[in-house]
Each structure stands twice: as C-alpha cells, then as structure tokens.
Rosetta silent file (secondary structure, phi, psi, omega in degrees, C-alpha in Angstrom):
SEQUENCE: XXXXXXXXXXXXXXXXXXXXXXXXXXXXXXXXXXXXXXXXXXXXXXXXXXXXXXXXXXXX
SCORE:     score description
SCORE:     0.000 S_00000001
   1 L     0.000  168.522 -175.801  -11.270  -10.371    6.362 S_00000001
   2 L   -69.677 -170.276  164.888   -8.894   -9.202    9.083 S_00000001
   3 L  -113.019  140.668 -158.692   -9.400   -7.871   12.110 S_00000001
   4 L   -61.528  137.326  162.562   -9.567   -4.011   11.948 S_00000001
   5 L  -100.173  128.044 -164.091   -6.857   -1.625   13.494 S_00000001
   6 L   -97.862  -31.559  161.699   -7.650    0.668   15.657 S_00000001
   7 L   -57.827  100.130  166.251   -4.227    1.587   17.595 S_00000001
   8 L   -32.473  -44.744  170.876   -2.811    4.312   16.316 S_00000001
   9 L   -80.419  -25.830  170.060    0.957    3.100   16.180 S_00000001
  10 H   -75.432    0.119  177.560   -0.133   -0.692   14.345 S_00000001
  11 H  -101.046  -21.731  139.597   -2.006    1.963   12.010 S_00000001
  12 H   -43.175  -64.522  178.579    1.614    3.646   11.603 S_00000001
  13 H   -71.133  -28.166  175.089    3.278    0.574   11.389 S_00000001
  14 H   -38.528  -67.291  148.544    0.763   -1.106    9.010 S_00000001
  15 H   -33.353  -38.725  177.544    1.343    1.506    6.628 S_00000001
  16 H   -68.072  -46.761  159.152    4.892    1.372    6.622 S_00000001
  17 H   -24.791  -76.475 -161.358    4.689   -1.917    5.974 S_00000001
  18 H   -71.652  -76.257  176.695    2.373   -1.753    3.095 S_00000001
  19 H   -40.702 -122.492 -164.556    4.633    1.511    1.601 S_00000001
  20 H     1.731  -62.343 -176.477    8.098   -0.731    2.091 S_00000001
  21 L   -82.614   32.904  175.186    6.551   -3.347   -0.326 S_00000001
  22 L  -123.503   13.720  169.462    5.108   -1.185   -2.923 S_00000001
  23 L  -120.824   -6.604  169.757    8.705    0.431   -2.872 S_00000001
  24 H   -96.687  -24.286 -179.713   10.168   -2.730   -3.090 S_00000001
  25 H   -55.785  -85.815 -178.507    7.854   -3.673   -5.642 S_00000001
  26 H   -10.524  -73.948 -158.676    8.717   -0.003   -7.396 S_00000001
  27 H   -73.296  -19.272  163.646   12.090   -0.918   -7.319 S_00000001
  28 H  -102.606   23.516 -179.171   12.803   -4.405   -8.999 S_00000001
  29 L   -93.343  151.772  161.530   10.374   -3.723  -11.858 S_00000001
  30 L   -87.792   95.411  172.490   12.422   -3.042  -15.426 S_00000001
  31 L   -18.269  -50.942 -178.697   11.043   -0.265  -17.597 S_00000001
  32 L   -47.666  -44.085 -165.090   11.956   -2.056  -20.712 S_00000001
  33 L  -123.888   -7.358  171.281    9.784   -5.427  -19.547 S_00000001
  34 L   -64.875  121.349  171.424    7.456   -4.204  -17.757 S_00000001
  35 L   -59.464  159.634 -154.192    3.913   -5.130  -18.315 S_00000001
  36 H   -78.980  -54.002 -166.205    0.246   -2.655  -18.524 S_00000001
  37 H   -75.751    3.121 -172.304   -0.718   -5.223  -15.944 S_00000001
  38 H   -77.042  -53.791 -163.077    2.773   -5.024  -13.893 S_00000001
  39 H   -91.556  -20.571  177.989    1.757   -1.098  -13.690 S_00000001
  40 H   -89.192  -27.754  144.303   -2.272   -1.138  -13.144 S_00000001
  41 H   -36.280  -27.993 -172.876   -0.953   -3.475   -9.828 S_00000001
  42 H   -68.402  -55.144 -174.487    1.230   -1.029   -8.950 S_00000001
  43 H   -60.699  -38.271 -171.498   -1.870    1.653   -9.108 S_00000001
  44 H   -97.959   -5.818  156.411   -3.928   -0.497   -7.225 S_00000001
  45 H   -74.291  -20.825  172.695   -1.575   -0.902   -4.209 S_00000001
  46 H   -48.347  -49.228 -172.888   -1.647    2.366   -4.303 S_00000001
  47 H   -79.800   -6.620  163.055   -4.920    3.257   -3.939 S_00000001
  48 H   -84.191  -22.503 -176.022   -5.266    0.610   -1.242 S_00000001
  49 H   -84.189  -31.819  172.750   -2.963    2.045    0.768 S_00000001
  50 H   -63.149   -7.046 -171.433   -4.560    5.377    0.146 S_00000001
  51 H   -93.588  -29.930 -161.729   -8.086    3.602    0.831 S_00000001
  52 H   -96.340  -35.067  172.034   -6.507    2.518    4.224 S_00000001
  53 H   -36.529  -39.199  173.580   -5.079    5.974    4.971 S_00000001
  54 H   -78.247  -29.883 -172.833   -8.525    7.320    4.733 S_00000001
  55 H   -72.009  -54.556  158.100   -9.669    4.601    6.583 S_00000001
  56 H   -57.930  -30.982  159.102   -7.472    5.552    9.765 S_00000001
  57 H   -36.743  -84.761 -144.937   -8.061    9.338    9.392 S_00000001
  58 L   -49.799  -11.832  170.453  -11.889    8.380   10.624 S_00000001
  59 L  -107.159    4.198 -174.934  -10.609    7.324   13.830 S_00000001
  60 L   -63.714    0.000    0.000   -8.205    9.842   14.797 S_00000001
C-alpha cells in the first residue's frame, strides 16, 4: 500500500485528482452501452473517494 498523506494541500490535490478521473470516467461512458458492471465501478470510485475524504477529515 502507499504511503499515507498527511499534508493538507497533497490531500487537496489527491482528491482532485481522483474526482478529475471519475469525471472523466463519467463522461466517456454511453448510456445506451453501458454495462451494470461499467456503473457498480463508477459507485465504487465513489465511495473510495468518499472513504478517503473521511480519511483526511481525521487529521484536520
């Protein structure tokens, strides 16, 4: 596993990061073709980024 971040602005930019691809992601999928398992990825970047969000709270 990585090594954790504890600096508040790479814990800004990390995020941004991680939000930019799940909006790039967001943005080249086709309703039409998309797959169940296309959309439970989708769910679970979410909830990683929301798992890391929480994760950075505890050190403010």
């Amino acid at each position: 596993m990585g090594k954790s971040i504890s600096d508040k602005e790479k814990q800004v930019t990390y995020l941004k990061e991680r939000l930019h691809i799940f909006l790039e992601v967001l943005d080249s999928i086709e309703p039409e073709t998309t797959e169940l398992e296309d959309i439970d990825r989708m769910i679970a970047m979410m909830d990683d980024l929301e798992l890391k969000m929480d994760q950075f709270k505890k050190f403010e």
